[in-house]
N, CA, C and O atoms as a GROMACS GRO file, in nm:
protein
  580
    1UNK      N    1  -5.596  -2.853   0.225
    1UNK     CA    2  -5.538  -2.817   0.098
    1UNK      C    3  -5.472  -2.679   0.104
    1UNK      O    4  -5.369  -2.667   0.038
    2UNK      N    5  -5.527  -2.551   0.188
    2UNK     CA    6  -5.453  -2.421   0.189
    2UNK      C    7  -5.366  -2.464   0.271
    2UNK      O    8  -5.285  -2.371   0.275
    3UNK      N    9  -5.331  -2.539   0.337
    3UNK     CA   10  -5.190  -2.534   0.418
    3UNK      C   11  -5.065  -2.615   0.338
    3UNK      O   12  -4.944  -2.609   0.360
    4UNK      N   13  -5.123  -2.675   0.261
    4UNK     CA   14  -5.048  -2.775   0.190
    4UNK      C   15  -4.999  -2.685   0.093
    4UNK      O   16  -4.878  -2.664   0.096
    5UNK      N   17  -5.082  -2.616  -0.012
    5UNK     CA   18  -5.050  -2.454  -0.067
    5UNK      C   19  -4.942  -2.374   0.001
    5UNK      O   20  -4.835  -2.365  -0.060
    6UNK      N   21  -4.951  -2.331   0.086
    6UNK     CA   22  -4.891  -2.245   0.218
    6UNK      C   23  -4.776  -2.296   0.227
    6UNK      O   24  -4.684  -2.221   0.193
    7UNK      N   25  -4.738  -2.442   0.275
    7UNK     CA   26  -4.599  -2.499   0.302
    7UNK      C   27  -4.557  -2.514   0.197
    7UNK      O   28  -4.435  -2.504   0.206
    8UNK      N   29  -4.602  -2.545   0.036
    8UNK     CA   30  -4.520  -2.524  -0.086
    8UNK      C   31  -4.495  -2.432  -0.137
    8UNK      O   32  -4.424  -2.432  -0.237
    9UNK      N   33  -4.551  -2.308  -0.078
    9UNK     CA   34  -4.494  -2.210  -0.121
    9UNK      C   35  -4.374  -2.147  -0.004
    9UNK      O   36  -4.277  -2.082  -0.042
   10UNK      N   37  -4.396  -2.174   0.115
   10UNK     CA   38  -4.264  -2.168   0.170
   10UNK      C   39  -4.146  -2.242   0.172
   10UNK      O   40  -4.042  -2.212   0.231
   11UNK      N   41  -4.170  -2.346   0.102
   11UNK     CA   42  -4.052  -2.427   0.058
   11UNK      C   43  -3.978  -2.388  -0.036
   11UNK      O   44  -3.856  -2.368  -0.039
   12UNK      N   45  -4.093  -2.373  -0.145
   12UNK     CA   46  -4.010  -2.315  -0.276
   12UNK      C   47  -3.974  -2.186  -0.233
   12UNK      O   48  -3.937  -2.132  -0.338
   13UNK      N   49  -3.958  -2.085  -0.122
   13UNK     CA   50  -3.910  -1.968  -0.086
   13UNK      C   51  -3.801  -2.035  -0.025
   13UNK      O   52  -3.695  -1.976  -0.049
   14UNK      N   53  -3.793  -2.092   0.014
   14UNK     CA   54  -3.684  -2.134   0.119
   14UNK      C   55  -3.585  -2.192   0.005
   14UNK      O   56  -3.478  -2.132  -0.008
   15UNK      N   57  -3.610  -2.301  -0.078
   15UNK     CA   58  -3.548  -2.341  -0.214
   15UNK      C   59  -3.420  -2.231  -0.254
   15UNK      O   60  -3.298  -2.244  -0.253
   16UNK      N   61  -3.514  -2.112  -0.292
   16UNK     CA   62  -3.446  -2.005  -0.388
   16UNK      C   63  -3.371  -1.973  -0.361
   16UNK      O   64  -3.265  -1.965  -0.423
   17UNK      N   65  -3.412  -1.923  -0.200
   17UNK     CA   66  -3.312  -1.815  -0.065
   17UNK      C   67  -3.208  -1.903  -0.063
   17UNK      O   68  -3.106  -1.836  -0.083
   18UNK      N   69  -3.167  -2.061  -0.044
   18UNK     CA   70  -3.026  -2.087  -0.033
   18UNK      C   71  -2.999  -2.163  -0.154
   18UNK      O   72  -2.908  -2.245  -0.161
   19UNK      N   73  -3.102  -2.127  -0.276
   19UNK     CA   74  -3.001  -2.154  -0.439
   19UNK      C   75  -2.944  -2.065  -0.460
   19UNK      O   76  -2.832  -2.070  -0.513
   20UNK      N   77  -2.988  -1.985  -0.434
   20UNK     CA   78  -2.924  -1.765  -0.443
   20UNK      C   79  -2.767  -1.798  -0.351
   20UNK      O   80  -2.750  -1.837  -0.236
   21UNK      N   81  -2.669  -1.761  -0.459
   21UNK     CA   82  -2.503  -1.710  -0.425
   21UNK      C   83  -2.505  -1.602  -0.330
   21UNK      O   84  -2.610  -1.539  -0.338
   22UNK      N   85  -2.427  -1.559  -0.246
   22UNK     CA   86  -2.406  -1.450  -0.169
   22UNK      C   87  -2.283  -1.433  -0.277
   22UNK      O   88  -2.241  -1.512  -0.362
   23UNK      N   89  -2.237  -1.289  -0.239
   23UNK     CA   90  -2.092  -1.223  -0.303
   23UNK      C   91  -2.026  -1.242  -0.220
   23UNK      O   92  -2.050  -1.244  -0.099
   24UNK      N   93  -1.897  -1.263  -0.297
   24UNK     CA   94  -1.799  -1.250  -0.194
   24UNK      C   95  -1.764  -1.122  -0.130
   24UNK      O   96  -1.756  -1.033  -0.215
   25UNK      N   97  -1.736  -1.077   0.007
   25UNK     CA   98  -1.680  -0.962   0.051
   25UNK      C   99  -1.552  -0.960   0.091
   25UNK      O  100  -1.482  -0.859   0.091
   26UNK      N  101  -1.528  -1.039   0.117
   26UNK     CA  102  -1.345  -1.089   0.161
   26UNK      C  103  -1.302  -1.022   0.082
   26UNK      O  104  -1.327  -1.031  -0.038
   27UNK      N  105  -1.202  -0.913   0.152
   27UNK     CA  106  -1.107  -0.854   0.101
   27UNK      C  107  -0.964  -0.900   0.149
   27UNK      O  108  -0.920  -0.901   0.263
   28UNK      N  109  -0.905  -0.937   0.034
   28UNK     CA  110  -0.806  -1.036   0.011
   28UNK      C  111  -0.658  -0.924  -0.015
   28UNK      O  112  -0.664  -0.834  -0.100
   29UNK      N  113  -0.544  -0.944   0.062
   29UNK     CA  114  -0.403  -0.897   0.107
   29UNK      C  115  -0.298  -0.960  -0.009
   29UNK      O  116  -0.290  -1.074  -0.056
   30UNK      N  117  -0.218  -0.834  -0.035
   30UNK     CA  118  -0.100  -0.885  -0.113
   30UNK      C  119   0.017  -0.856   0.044
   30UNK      O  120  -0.011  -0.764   0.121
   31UNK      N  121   0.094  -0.911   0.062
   31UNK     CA  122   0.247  -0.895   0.115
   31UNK      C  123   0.325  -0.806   0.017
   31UNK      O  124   0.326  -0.831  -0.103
   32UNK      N  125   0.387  -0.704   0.070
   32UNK     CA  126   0.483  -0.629  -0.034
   32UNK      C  127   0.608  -0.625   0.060
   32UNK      O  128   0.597  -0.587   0.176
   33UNK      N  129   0.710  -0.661   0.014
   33UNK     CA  130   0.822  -0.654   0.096
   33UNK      C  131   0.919  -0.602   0.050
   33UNK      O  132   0.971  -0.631  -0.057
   34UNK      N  133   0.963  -0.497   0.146
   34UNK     CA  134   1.074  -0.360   0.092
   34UNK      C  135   1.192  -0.386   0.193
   34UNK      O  136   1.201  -0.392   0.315
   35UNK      N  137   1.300  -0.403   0.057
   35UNK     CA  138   1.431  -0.458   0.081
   35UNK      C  139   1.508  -0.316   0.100
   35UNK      O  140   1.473  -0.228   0.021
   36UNK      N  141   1.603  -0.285   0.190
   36UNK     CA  142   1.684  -0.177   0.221
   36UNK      C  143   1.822  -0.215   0.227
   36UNK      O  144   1.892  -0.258   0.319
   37UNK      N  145   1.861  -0.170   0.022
   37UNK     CA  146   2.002  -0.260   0.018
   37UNK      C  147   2.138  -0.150   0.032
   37UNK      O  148   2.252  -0.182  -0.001
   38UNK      N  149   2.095  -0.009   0.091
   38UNK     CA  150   2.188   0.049   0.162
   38UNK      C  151   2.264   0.049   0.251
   38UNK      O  152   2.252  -0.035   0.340
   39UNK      N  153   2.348   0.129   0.254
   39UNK     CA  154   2.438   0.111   0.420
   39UNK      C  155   2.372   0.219   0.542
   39UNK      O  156   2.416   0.234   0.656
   40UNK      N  157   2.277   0.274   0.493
   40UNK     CA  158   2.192   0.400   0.608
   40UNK      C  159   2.062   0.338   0.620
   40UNK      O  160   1.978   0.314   0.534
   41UNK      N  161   2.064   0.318   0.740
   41UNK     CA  162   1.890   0.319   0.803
   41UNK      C  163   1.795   0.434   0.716
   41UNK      O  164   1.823   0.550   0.686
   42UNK      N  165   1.627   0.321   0.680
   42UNK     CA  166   1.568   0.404   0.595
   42UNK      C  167   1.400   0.431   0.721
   42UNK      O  168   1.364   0.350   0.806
   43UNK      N  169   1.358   0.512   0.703
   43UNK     CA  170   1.239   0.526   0.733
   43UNK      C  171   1.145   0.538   0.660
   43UNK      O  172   1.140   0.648   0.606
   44UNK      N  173   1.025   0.432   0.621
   44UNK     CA  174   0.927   0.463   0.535
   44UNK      C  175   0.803   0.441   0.555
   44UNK      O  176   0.760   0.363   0.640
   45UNK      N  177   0.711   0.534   0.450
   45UNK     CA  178   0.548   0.563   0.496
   45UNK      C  179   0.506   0.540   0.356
   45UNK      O  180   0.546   0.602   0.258
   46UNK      N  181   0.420   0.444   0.360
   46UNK     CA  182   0.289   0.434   0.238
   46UNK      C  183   0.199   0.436   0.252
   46UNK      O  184   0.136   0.372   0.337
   47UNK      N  185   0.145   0.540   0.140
   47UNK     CA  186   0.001   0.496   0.118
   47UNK      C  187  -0.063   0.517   0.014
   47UNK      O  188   0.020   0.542  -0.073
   48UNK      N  189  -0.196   0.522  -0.040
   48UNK     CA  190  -0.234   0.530  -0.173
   48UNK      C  191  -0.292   0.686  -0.249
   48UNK      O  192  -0.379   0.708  -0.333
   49UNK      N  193  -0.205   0.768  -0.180
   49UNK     CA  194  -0.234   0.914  -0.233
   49UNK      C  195  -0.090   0.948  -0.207
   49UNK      O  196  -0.025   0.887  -0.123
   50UNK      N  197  -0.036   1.052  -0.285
   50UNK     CA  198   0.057   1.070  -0.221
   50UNK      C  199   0.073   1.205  -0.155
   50UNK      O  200   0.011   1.309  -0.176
   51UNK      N  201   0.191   1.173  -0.053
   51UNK     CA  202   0.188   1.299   0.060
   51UNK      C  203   0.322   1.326   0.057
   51UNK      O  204   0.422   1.255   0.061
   52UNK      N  205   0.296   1.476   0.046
   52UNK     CA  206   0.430   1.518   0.075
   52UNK      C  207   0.467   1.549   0.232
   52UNK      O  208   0.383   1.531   0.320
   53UNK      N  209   0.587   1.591   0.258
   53UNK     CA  210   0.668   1.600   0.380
   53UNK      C  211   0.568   1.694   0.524
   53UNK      O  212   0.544   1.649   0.636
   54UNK      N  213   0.533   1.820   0.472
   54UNK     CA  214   0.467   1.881   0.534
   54UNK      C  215   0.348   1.789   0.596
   54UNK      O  216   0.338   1.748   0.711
   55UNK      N  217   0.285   1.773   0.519
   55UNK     CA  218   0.157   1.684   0.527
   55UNK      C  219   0.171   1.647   0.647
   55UNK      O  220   0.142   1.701   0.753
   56UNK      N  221   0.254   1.478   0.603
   56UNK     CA  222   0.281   1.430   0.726
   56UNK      C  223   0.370   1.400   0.872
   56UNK      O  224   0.384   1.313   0.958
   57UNK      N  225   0.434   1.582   0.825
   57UNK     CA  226   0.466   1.615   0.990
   57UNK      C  227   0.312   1.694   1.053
   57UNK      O  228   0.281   1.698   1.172
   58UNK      N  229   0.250   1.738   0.963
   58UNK     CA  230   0.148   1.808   1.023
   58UNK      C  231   0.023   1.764   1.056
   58UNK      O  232  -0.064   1.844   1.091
   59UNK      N  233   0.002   1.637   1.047
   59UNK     CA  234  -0.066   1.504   1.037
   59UNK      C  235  -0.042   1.449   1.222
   59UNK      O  236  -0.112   1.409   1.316
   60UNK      N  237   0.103   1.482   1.192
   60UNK     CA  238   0.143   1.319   1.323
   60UNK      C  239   0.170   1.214   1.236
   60UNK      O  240   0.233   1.124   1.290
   61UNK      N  241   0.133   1.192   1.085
   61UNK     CA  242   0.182   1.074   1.070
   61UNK      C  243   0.329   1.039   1.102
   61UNK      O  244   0.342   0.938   1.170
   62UNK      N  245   0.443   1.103   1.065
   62UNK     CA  246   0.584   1.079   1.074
   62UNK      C  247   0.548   0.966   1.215
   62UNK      O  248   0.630   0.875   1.206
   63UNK      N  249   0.488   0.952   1.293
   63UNK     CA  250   0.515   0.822   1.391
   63UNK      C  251   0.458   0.700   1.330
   63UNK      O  252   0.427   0.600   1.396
   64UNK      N  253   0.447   0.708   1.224
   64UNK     CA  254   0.359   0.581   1.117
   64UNK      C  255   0.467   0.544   1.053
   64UNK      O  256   0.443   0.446   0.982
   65UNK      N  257   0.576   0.580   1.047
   65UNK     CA  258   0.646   0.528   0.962
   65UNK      C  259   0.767   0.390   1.019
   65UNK      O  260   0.813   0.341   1.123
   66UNK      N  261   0.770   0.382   0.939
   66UNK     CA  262   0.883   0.260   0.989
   66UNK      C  263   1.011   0.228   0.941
   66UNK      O  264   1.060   0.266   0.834
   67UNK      N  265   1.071   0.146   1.038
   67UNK     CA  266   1.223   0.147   1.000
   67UNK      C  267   1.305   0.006   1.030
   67UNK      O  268   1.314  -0.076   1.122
   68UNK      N  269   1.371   0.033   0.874
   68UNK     CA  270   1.420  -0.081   0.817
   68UNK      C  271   1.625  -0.046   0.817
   68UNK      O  272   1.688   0.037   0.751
   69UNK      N  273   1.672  -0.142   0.915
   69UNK     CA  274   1.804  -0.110   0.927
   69UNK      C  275   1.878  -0.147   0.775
   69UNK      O  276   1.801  -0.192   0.690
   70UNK      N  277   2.015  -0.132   0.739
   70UNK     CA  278   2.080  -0.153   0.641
   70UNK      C  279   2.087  -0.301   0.585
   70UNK      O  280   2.126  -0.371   0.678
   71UNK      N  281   2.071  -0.361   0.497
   71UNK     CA  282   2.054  -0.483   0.434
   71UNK      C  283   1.944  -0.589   0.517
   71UNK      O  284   1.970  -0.704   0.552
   72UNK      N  285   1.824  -0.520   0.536
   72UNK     CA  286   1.738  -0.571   0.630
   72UNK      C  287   1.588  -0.544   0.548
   72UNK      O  288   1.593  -0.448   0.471
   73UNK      N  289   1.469  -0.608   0.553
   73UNK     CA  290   1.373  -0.638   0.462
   73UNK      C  291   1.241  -0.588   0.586
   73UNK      O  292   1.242  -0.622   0.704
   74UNK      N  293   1.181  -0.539   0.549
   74UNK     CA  294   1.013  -0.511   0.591
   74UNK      C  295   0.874  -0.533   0.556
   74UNK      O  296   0.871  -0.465   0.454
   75UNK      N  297   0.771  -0.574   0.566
   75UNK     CA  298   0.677  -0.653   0.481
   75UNK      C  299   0.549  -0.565   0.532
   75UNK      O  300   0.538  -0.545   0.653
   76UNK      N  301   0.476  -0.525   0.465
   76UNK     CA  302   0.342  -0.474   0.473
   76UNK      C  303   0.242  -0.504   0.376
   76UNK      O  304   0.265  -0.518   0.256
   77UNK      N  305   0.120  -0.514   0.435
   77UNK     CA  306   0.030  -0.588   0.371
   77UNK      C  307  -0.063  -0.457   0.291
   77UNK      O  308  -0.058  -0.344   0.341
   78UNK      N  309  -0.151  -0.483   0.159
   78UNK     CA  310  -0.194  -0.420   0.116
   78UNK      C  311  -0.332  -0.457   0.018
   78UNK      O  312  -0.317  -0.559  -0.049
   79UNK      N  313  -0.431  -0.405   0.007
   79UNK     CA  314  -0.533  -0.477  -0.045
   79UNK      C  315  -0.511  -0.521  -0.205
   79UNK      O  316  -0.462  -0.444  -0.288
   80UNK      N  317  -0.547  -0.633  -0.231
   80UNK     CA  318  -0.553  -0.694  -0.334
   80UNK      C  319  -0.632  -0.638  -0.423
   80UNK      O  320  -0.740  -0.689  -0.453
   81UNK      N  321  -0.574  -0.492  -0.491
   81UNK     CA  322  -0.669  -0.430  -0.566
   81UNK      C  323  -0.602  -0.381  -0.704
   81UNK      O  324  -0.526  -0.285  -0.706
   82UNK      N  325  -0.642  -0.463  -0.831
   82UNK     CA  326  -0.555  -0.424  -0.949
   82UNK      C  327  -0.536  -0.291  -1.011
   82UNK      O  328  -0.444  -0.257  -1.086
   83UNK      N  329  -0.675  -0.195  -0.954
   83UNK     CA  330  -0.651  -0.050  -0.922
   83UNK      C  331  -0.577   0.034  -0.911
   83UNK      O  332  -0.570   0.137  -0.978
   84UNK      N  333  -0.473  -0.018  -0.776
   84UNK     CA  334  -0.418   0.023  -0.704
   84UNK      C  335  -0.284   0.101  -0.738
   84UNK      O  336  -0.190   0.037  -0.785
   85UNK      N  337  -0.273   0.227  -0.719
   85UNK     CA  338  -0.114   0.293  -0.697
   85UNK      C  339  -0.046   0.350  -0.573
   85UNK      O  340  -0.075   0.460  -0.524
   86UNK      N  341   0.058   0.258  -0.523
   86UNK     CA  342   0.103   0.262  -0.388
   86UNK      C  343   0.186   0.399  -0.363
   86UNK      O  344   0.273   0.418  -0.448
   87UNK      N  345   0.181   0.453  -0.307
   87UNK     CA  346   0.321   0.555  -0.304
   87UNK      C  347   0.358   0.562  -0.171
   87UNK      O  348   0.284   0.586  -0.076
   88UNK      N  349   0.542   0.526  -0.170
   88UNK     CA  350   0.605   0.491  -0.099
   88UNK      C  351   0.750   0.656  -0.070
   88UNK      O  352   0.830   0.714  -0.143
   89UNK      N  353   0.715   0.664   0.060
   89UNK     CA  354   0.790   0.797   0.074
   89UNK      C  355   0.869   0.766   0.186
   89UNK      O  356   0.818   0.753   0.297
   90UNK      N  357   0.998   0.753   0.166
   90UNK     CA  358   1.176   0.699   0.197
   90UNK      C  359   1.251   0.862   0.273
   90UNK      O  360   1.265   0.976   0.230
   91UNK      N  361   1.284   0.795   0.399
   91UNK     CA  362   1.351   0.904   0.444
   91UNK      C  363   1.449   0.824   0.487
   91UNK      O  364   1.425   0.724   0.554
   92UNK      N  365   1.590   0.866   0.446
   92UNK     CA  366   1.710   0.810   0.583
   92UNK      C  367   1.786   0.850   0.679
   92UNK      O  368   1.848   0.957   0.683
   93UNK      N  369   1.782   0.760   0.764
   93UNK     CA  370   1.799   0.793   0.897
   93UNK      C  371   1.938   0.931   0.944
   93UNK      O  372   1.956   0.990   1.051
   94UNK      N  373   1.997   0.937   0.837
   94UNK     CA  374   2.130   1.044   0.786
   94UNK      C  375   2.048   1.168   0.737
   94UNK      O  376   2.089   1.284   0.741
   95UNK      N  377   1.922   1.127   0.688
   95UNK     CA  378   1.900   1.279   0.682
   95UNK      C  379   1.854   1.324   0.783
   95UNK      O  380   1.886   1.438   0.817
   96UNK      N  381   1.775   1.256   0.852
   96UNK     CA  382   1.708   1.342   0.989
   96UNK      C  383   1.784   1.328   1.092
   96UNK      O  384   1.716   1.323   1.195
   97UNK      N  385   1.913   1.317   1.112
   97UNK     CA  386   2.015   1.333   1.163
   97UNK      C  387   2.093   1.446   1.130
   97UNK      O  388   2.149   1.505   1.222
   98UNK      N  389   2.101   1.475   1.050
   98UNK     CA  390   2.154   1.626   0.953
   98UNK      C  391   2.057   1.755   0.930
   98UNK      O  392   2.102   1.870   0.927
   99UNK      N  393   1.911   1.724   0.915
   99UNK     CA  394   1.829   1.826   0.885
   99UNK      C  395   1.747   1.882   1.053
   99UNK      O  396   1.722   1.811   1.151
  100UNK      N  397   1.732   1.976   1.041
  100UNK     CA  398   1.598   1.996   1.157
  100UNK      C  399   1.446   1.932   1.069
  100UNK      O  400   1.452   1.906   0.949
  101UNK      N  401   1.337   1.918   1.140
  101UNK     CA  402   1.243   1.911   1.090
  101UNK      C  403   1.180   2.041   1.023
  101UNK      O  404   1.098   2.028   0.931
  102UNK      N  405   1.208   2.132   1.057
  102UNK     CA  406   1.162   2.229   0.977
  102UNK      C  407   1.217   2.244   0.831
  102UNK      O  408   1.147   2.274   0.735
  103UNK      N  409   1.364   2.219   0.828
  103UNK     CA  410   1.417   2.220   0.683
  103UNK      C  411   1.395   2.123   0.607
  103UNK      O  412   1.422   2.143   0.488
  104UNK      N  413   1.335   1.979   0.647
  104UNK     CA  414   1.296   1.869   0.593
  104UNK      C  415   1.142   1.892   0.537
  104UNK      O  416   1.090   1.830   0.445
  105UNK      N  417   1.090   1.984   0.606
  105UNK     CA  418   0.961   2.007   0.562
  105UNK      C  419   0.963   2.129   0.436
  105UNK      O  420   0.887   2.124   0.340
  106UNK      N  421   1.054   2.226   0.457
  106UNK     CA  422   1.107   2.328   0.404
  106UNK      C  423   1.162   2.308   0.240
  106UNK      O  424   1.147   2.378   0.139
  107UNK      N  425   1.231   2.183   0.265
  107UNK     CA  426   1.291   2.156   0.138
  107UNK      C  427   1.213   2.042   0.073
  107UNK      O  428   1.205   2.050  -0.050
  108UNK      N  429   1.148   1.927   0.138
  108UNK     CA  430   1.065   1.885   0.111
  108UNK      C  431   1.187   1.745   0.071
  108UNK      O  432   1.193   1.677  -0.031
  109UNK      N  433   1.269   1.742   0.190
  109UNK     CA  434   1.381   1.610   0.125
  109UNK      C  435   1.304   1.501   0.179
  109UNK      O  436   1.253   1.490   0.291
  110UNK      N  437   1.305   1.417   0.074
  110UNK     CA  438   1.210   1.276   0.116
  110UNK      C  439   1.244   1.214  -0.059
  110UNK      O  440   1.267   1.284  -0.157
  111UNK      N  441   1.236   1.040  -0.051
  111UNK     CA  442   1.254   1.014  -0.171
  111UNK      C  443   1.097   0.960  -0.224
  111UNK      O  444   1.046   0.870  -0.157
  112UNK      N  445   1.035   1.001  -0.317
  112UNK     CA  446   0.867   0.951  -0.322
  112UNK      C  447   0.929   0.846  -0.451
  112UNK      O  448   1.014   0.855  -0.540
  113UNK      N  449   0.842   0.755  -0.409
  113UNK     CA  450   0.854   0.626  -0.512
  113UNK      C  451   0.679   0.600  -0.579
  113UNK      O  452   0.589   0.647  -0.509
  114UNK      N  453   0.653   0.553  -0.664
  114UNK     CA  454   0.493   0.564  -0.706
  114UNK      C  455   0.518   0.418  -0.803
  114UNK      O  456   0.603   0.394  -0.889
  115UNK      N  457   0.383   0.318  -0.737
  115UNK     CA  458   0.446   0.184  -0.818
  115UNK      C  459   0.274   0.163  -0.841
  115UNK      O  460   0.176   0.195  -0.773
  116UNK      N  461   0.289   0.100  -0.962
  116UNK     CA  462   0.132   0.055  -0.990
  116UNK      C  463   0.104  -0.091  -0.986
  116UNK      O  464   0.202  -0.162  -1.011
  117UNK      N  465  -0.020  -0.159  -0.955
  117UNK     CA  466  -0.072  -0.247  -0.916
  117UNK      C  467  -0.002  -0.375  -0.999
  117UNK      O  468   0.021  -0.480  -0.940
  118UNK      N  469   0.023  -0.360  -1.112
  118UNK     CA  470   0.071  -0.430  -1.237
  118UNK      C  471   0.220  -0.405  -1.206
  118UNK      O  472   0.274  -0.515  -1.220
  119UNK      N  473   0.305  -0.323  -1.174
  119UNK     CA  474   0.445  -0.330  -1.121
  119UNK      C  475   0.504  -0.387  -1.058
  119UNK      O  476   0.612  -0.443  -1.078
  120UNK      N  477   0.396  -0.377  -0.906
  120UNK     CA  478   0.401  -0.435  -0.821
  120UNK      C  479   0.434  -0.605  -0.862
  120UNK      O  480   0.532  -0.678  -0.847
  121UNK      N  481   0.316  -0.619  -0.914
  121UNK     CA  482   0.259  -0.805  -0.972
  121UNK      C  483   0.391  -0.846  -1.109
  121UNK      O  484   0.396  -0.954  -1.169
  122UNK      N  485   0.462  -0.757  -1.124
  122UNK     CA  486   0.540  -0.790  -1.224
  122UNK      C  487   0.709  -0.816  -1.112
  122UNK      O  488   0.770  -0.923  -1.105
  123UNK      N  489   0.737  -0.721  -1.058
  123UNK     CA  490   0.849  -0.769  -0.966
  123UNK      C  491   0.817  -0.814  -0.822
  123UNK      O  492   0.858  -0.775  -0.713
  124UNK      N  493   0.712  -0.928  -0.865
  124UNK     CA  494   0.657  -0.996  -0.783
  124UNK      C  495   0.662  -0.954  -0.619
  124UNK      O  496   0.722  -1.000  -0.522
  125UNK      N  497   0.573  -0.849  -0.639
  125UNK     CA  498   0.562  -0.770  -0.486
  125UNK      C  499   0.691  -0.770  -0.420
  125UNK      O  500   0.695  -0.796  -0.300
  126UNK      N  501   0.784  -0.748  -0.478
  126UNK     CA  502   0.942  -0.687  -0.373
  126UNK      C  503   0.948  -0.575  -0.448
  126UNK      O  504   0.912  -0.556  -0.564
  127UNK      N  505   1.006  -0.490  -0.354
  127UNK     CA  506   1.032  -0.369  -0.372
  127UNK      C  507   1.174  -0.318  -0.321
  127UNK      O  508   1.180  -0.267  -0.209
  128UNK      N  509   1.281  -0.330  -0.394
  128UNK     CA  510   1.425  -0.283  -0.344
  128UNK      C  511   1.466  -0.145  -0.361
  128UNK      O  512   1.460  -0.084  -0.468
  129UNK      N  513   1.515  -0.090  -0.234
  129UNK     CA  514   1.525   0.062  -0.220
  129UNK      C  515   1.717   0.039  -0.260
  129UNK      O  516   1.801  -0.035  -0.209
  130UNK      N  517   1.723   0.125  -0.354
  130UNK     CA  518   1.918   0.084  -0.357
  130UNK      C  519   1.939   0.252  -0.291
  130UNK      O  520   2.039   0.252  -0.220
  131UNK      N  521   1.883   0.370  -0.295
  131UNK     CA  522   1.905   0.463  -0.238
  131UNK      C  523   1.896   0.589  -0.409
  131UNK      O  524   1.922   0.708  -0.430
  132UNK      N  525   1.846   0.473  -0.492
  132UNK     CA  526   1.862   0.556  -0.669
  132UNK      C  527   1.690   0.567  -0.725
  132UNK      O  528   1.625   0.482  -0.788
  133UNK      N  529   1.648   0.705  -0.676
  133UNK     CA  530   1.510   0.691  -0.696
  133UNK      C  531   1.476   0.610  -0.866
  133UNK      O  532   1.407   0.513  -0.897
  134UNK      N  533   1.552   0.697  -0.939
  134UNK     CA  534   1.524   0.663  -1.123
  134UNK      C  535   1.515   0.476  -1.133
  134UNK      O  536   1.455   0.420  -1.225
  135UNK      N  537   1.567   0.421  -1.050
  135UNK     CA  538   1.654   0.291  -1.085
  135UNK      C  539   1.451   0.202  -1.007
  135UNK      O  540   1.396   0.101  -1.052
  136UNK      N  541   1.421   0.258  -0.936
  136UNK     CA  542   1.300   0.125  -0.914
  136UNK      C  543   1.182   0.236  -0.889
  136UNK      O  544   1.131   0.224  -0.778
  137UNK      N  545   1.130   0.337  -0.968
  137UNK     CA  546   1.039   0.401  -0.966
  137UNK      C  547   0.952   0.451  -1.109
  137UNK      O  548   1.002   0.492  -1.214
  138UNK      N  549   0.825   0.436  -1.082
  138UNK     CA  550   0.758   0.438  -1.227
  138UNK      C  551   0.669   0.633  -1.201
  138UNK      O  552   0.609   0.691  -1.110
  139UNK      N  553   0.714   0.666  -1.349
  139UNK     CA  554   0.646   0.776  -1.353
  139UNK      C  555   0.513   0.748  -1.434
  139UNK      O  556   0.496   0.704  -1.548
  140UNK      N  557   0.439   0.782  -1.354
  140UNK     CA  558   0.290   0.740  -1.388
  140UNK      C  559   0.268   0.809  -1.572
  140UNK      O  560   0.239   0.760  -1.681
  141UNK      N  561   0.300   0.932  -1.522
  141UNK     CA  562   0.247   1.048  -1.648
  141UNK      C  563   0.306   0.968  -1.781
  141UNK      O  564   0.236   0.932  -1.875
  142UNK      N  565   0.462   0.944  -1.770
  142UNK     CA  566   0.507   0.887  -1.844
  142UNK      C  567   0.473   0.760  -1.922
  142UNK      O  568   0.481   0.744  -2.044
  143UNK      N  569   0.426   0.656  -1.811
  143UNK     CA  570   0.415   0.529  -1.844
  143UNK      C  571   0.258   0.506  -1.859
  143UNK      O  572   0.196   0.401  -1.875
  144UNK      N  573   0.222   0.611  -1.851
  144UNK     CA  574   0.005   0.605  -1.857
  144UNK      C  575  -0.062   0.507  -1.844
  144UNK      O  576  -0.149   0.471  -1.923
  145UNK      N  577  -0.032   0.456  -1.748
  145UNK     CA  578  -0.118   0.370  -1.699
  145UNK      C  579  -0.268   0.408  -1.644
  145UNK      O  580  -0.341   0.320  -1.599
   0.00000   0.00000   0.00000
């Protein structure tokens, strides 16, 4: 009879342990794809703080960035987080052809773009650079999100 006790109570333990849900942890990717509908090669770096120029020459990031020739599209993936505010910092290939790096850091020429999670999901994750910051960029302060 105590073993019979014993195995019903490890059953009904065993029962619970796989009636019990685990959470999900999968962290799940949006695609964002940035269209470059200029005639100048663009170079660009995102991420979710934003950085200015110095930063990331003084980083090493500037080799993180990437490049998207003239009427040509780039896709990067990003976590599926409604949170989220991306900031996207645009250099073209005409300016760092024209500037030293020191005056690029100096003047701080770079175009910063700042898009929120809901922006994003509204122009259905594309992002078109025409070379007109005002024309596809959200000012946070403004729009209070």
């Amino acid at each position: 009879m105590k073993t019979f006790k014993i195995l019903v109570i490890l059953c009904s333990i065993l029962i619970a342990l796989t009636a019990t849900t685990c959470e999900d942890n999968t962290i799940h990717y949006k695609m964002i794809t940035l269209e470059n509908k200029t005639e100048d090669s663009i170079l660009y770096f995102y991420s979710f703080v934003k950085v200015d120029m110095d930063v990331i020459y003084g980083f090493g990031w500037f080799n993180n960035f990437e490049y998207v020739n003239p009427k040509e599209m780039s896709r990067f993936g990003v976590e599926d987080d409604e949170s989220m505010v991306l900031y996207l910092t645009i250099v073209k290939q005409s300016t760092l052809d024209r500037y030293t790096k020191e005056e690029i850091i100096e003047k701080d020429i770079a175009e910063y773009f700042t898009y929120t999670y809901d922006y994003l999901k509204w122009r259905d994750f594309n992002i078109v650079y025409t070379g007109e910051q005002q024309q596809d960029s959200i000012n946070l302060k403004e729009e209070q999100y």
